[in-house]
ZADO-1210 file (C-alpha; in nm, 4 decimals, padded with zeros to 6 digits):
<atoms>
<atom x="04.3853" y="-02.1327" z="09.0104" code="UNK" pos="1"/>
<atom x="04.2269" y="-01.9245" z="09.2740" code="UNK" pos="2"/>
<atom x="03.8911" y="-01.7586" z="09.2398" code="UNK" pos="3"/>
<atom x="04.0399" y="-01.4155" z="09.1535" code="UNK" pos="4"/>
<atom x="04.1806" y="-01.5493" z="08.8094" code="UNK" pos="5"/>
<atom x="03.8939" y="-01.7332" z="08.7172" code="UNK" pos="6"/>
<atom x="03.6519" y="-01.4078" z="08.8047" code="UNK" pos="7"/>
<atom x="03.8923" y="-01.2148" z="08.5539" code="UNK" pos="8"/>
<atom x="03.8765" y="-01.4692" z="08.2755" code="UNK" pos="9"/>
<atom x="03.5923" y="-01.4915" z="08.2806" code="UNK" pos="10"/>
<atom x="03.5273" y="-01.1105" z="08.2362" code="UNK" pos="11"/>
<atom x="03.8112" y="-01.0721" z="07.9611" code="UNK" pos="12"/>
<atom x="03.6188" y="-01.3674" z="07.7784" code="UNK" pos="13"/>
<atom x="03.2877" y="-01.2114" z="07.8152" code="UNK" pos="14"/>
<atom x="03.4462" y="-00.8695" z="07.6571" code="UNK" pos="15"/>
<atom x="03.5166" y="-01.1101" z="07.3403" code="UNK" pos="16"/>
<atom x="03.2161" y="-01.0184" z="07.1000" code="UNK" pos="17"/>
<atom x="03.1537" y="-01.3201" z="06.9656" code="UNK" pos="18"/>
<atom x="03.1240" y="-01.5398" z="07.2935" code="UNK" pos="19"/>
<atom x="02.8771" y="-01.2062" z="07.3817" code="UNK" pos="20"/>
<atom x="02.6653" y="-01.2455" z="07.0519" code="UNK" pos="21"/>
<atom x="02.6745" y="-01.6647" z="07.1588" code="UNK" pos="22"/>
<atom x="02.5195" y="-01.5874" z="07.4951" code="UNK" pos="23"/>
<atom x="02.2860" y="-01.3401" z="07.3762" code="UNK" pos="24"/>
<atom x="02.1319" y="-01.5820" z="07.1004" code="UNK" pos="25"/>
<atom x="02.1400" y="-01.8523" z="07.3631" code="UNK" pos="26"/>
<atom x="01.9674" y="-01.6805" z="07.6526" code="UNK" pos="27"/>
<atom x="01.6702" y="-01.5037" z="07.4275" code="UNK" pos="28"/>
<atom x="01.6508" y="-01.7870" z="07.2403" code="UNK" pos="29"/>
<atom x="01.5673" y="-01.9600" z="07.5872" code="UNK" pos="30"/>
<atom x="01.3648" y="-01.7383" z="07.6874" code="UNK" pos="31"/>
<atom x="01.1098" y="-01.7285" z="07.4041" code="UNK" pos="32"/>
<atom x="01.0986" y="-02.1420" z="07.4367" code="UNK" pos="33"/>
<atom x="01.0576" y="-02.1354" z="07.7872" code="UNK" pos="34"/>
<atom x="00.7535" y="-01.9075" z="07.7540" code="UNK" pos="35"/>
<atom x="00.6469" y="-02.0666" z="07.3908" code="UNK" pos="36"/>
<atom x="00.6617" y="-02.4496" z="07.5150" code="UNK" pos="37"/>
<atom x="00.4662" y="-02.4043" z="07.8448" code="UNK" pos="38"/>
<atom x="00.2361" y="-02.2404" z="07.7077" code="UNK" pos="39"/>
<atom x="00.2176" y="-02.5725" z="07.4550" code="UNK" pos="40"/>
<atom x="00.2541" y="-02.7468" z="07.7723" code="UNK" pos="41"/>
<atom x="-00.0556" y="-02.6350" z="07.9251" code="UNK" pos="42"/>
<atom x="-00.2992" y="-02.6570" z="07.6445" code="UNK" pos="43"/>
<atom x="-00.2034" y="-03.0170" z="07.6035" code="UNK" pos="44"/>
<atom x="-00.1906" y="-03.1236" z="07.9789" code="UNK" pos="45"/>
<atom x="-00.4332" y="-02.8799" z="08.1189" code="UNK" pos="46"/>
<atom x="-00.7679" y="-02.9964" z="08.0422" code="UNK" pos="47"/>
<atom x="-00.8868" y="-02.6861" z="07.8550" code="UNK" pos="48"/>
<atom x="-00.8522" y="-02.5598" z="08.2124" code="UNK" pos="49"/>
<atom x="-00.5241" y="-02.3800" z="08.1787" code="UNK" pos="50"/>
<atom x="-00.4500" y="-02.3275" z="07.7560" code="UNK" pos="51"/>
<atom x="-00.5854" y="-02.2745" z="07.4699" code="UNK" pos="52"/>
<atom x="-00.4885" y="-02.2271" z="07.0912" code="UNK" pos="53"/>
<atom x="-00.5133" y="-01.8690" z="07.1356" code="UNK" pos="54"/>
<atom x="-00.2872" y="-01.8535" z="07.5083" code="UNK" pos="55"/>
<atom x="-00.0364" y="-02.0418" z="07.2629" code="UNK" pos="56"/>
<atom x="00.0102" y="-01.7814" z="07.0319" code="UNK" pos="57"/>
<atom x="00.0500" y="-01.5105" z="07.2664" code="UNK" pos="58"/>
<atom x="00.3013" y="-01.7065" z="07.4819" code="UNK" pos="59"/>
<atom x="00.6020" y="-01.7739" z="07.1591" code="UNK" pos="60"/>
<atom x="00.4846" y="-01.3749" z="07.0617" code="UNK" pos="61"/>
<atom x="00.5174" y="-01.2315" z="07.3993" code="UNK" pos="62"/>
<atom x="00.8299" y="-01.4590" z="07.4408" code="UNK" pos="63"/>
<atom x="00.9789" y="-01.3341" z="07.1434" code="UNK" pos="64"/>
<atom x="00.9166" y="-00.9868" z="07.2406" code="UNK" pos="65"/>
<atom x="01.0960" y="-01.0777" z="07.5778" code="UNK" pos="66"/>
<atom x="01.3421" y="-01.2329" z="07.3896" code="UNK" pos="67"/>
<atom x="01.4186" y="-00.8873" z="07.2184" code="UNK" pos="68"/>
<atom x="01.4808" y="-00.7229" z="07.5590" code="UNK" pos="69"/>
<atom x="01.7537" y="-00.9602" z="07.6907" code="UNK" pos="70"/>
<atom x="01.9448" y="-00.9639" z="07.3743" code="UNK" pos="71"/>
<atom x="01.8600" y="-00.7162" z="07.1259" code="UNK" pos="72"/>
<atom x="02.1374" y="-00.4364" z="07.2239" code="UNK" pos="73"/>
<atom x="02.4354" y="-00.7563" z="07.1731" code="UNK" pos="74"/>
<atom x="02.3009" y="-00.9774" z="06.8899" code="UNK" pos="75"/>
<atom x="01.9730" y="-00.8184" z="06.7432" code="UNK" pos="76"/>
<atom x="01.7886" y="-01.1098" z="06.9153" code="UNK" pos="77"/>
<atom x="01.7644" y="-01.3494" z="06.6152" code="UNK" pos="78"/>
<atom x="01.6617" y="-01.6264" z="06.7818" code="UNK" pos="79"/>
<atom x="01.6117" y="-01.7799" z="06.4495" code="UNK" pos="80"/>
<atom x="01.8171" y="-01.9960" z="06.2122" code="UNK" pos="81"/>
<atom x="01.6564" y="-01.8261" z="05.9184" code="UNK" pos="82"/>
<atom x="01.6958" y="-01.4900" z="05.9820" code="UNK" pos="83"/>
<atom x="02.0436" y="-01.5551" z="06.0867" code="UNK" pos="84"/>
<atom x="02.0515" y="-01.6895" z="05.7064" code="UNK" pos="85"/>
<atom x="01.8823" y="-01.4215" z="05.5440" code="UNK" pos="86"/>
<atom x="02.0932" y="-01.1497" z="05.7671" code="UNK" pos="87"/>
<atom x="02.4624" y="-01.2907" z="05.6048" code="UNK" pos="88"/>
<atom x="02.2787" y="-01.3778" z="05.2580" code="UNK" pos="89"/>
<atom x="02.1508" y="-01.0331" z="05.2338" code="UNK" pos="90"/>
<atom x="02.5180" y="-00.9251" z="05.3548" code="UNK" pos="91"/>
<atom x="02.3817" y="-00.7438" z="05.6509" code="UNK" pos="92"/>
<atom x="02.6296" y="-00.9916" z="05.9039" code="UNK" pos="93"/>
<atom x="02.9402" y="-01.1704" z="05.8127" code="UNK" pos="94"/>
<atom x="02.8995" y="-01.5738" z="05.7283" code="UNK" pos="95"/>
<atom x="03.1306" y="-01.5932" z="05.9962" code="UNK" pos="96"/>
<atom x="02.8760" y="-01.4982" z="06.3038" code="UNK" pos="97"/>
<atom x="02.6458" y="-01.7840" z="06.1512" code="UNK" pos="98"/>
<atom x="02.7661" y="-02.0579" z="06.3173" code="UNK" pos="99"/>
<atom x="02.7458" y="-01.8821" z="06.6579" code="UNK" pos="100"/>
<atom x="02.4425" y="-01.7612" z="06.6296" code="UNK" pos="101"/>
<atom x="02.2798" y="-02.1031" z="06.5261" code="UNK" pos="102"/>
<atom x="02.5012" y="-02.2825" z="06.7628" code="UNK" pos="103"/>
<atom x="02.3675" y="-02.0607" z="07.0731" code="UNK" pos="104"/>
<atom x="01.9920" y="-02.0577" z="06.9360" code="UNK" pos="105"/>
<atom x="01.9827" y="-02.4356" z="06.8834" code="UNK" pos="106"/>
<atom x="02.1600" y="-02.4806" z="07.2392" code="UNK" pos="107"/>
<atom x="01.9000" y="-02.2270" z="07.3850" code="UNK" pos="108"/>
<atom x="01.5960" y="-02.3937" z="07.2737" code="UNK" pos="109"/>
<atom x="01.7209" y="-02.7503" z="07.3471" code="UNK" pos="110"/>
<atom x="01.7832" y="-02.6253" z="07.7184" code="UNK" pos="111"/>
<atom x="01.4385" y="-02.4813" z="07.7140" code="UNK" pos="112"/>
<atom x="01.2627" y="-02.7791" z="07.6076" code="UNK" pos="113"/>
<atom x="01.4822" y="-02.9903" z="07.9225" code="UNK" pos="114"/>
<atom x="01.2920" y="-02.7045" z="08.1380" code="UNK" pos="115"/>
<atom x="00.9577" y="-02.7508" z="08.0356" code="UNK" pos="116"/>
<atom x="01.0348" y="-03.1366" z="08.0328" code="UNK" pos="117"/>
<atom x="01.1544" y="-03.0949" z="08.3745" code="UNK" pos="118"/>
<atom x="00.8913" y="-02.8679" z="08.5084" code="UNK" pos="119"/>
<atom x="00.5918" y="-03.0298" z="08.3544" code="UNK" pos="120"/>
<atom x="00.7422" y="-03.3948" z="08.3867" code="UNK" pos="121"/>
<atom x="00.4555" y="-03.5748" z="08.6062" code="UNK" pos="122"/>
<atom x="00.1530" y="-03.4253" z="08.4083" code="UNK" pos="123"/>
<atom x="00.3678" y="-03.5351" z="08.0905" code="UNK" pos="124"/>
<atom x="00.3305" y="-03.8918" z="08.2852" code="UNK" pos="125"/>
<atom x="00.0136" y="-03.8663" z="08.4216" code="UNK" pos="126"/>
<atom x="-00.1314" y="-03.7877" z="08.0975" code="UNK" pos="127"/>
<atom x="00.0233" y="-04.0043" z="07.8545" code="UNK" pos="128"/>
<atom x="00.0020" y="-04.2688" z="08.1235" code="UNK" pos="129"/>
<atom x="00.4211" y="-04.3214" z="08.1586" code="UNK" pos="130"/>
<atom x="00.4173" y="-04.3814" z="07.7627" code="UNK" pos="131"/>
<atom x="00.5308" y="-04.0866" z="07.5555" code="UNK" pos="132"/>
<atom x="00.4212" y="-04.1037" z="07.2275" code="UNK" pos="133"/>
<atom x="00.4071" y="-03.9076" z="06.9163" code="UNK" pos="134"/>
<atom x="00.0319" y="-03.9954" z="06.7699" code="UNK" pos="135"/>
<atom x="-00.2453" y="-04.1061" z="06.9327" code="UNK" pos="136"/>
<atom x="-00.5243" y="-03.9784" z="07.2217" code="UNK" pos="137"/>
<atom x="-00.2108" y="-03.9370" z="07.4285" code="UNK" pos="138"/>
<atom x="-00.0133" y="-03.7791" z="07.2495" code="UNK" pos="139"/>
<atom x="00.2858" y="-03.5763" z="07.4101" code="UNK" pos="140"/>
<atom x="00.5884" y="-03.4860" z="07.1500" code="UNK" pos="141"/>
<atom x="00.3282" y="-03.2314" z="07.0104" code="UNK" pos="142"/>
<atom x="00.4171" y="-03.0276" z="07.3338" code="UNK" pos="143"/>
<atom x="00.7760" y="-02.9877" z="07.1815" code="UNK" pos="144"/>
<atom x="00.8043" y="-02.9810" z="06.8019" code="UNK" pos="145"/>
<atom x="00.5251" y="-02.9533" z="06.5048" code="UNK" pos="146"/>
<atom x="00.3539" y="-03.2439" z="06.3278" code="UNK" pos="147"/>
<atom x="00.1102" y="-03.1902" z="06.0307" code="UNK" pos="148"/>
<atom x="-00.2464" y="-03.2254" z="06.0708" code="UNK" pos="149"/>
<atom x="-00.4248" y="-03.4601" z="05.8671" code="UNK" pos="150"/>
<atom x="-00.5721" y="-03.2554" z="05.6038" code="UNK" pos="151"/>
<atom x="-00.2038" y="-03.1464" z="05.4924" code="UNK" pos="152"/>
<atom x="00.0486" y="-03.3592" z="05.2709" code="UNK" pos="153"/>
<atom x="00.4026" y="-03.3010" z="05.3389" code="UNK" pos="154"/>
<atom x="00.4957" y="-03.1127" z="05.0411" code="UNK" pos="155"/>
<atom x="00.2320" y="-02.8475" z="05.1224" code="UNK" pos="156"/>
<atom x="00.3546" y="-02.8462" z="05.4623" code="UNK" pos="157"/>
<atom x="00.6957" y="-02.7043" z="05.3185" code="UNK" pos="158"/>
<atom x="00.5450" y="-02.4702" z="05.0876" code="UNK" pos="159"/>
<atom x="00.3594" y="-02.3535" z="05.3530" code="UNK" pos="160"/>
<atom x="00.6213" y="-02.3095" z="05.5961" code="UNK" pos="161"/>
<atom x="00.8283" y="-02.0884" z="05.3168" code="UNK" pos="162"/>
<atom x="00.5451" y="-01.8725" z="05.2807" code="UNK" pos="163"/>
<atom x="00.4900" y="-01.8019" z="05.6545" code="UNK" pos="164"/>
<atom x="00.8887" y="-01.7649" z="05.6960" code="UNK" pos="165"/>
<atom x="00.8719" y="-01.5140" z="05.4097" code="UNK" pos="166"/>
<atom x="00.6360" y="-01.3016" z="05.5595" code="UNK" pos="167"/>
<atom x="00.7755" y="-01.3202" z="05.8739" code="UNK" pos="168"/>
<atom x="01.1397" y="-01.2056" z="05.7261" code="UNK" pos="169"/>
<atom x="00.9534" y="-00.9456" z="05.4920" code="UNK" pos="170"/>
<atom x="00.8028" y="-00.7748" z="05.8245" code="UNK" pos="171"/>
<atom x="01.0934" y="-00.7809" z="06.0072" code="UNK" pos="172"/>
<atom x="01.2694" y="-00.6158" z="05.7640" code="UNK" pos="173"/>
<atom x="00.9994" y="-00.3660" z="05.7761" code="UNK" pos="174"/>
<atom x="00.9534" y="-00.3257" z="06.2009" code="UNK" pos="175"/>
<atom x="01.3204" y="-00.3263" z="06.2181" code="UNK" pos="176"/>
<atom x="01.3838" y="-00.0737" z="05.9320" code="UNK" pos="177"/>
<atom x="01.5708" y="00.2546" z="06.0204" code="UNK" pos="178"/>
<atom x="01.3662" y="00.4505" z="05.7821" code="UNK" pos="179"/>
<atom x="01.0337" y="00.3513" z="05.9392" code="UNK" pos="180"/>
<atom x="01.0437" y="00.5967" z="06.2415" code="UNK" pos="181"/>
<atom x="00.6843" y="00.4721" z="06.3557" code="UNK" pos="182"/>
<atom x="00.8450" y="00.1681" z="06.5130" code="UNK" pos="183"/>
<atom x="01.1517" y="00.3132" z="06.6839" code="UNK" pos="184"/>
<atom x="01.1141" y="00.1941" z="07.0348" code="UNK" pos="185"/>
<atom x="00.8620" y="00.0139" z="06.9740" code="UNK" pos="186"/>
<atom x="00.9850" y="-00.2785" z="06.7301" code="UNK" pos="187"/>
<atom x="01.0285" y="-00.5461" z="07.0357" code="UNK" pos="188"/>
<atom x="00.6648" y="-00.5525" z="07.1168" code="UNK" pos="189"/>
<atom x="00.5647" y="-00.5256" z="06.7414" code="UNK" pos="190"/>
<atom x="00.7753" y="-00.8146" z="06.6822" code="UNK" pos="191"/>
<atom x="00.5606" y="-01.0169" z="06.9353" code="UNK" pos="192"/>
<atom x="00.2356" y="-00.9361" z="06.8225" code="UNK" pos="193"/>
<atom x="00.3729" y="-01.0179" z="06.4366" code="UNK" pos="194"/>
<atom x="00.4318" y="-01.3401" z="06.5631" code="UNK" pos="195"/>
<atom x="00.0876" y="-01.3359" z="06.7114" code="UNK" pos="196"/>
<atom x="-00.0450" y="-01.2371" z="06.3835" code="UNK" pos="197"/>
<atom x="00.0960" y="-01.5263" z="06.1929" code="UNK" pos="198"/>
<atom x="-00.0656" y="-01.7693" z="06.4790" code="UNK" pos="199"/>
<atom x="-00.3496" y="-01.6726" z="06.5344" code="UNK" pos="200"/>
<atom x="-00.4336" y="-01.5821" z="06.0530" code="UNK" pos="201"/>
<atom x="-00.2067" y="-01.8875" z="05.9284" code="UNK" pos="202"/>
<atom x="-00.1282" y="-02.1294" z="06.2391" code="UNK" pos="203"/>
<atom x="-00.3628" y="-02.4469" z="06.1545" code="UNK" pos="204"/>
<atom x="-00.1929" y="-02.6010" z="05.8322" code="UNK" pos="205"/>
<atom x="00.1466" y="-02.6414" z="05.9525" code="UNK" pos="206"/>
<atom x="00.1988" y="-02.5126" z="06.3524" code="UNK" pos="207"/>
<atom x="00.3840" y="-02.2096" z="06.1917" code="UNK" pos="208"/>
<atom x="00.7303" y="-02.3179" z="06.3427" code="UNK" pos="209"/>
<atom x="00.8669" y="-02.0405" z="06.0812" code="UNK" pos="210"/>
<atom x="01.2040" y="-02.1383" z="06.2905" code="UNK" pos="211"/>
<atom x="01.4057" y="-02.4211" z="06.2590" code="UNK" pos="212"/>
<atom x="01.5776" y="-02.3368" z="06.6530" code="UNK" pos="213"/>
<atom x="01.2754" y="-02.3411" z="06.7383" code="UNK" pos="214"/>
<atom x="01.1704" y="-02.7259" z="06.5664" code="UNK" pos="215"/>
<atom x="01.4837" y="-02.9299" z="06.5343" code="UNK" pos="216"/>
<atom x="01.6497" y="-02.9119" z="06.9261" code="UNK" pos="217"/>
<atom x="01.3309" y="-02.9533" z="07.1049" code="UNK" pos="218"/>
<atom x="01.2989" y="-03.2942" z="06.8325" code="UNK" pos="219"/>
<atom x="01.5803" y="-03.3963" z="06.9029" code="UNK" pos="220"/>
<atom x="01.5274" y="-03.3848" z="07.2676" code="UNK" pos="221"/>
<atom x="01.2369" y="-03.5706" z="07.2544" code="UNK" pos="222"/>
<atom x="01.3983" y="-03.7994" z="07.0726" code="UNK" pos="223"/>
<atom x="01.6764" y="-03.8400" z="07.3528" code="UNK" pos="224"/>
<atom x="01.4534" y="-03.8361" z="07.6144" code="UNK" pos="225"/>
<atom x="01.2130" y="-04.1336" z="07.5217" code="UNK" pos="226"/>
<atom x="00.9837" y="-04.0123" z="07.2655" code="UNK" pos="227"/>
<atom x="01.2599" y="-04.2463" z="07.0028" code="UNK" pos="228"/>
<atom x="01.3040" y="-04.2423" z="06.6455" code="UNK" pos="229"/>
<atom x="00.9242" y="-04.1928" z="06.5197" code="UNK" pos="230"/>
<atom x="00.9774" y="-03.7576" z="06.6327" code="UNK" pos="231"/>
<atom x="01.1351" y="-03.7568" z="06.3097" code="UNK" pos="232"/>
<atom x="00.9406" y="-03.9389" z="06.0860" code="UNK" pos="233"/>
<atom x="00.6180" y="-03.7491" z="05.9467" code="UNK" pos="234"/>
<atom x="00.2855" y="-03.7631" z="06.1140" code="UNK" pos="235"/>
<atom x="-00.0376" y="-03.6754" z="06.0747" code="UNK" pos="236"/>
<atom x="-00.2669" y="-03.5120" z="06.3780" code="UNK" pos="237"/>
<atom x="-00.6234" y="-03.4873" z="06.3891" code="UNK" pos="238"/>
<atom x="-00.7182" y="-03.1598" z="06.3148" code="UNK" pos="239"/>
<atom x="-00.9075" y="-02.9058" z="06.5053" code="UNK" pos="240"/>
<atom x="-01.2530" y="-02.9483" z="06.3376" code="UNK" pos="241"/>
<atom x="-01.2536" y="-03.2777" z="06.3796" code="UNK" pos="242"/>
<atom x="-01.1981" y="-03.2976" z="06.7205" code="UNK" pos="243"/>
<atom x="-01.4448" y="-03.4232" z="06.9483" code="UNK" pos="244"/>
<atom x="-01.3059" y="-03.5368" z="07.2969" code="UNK" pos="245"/>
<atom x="-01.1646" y="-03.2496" z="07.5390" code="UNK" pos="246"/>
<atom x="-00.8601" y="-03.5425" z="07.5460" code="UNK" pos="247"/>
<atom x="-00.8275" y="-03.5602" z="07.1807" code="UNK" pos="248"/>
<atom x="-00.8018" y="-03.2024" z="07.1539" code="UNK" pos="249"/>
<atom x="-00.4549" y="-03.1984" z="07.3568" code="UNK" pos="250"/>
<atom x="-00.3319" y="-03.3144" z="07.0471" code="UNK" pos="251"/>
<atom x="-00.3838" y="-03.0061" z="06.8538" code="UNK" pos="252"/>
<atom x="-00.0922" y="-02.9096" z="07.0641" code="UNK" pos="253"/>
<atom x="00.1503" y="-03.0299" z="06.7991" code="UNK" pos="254"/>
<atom x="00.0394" y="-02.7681" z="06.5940" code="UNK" pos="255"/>
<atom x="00.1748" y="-02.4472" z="06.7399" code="UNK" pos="256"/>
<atom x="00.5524" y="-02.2947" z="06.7047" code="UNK" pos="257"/>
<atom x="00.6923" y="-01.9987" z="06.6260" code="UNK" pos="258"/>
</atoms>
């Protein structure tokens, strides 16, 4: 098969909608991780010198918005298991696009979180000393998925998580809603800064992750790449006002998602 042929499969298959609406939920997707976890990334390993709570936030919601802008036009840019779920419960998508949607999301934000492992690899080591572990002064998964702080139990964890994801869903439906001219043109950016919102008003209890392609993959890769089996058990991280150390308050990194 010579190069000719494999050019022009390649750009009959890309015509296909549904292998469009896979790479467009895979490469926004990784694009608002990529932005989201380093962000993480450099609160955690910086030292307070390069991230804060705050720089957090504003990395998923200015990733999301970017998000918007490399997929929006093919798959609306869910980048989000949930609102994939709400979109076919609500009938606004056929049941049928769900699995490709989640399937390119979760793949998206798993390749993400192999970037930011990959770029951020020997202050990961430096830091945690070559041992990657989930709790403790150390502390390095929280770079990749959410863990509870201490004041929460896991039950209100959930509940909270529902709430957040509610809102976020309600005010998408509103930013995103034909009748509302004041945010035509404008709903990528407002989308961001919603996400902002939610971080920086109701962040602390549970990390917000409000997105399970945005939780689950980068678990499981920690998982795979050495953090083992305790990623998905439930833990408990100091929380913020508690803090004392500049060290110790790295570990309020497990706390932020979007």
């Amino acid at each position: 098969m010579n190069a000719t042929v494999v050019v022009t499969s390649v750009h009959e298959a890309l015509r296909k909608q549904p292998i469009r609406e896979f790479l467009a939920e895979f490469l926004s997707t990784y694009v608002m991780m990529v932005f989201g976890l380093g962000s993480v990334a450099h609160m955690v390993l910086g030292d307070k010198k390069h991230g804060s709570y705050l720089g957090v936030n504003l990395g998923f919601g200015f990733g999301v918005t970017m998000g918007v802008y490399v997929a929006g036009n093919v798959s609306g840019a869910h980048m989000n298991a949930a609102v994939t779920f709400t979109s076919c419960a609500l009938g606004r998508m056929s049941w049928k696009k769900f699995p490709i949607y989640v399937l390119g999301q979760f793949l998206g934000s798993f390749t993400a979180a192999a970037t930011i492992y990959g770029l951020f690899y020997s202050a990961i080591i430096r830091f945690s000393g070559g041992e990657l572990t989930v709790t403790g002064p150390t502390a390095t998964a929280g770079i990749f998925a959410t863990y509870l702080p201490d004041h929460m139990t896991l039950w209100r964890g959930f509940l909270d998580e529902v709430l957040l994801t509610g809102m976020l869903q309600l005010c998408l439906f509103a930013i995103t809603d034909k009748k509302n001219p004041e945010f035509q043109g404008s709903q990528a950016l407002v989308i961001g800064i919603l996400v902002v919102i939610i971080g920086v008003s109701l962040g602390m209890n549970s990390g917000y992750a409000i997105n399970p392609s945005r939780d689950l993959p980068p678990r499981f890769f920690t998982y795979l790449a050495g953090w083992g089996k305790q990623v998905f058990r439930w833990h408990h991280l100091p929380g913020l006002h508690w803090l004392q150390h500049p060290r110790e308050a790295r570990e309020i990194g497990g706390l932020c998602g979007t």
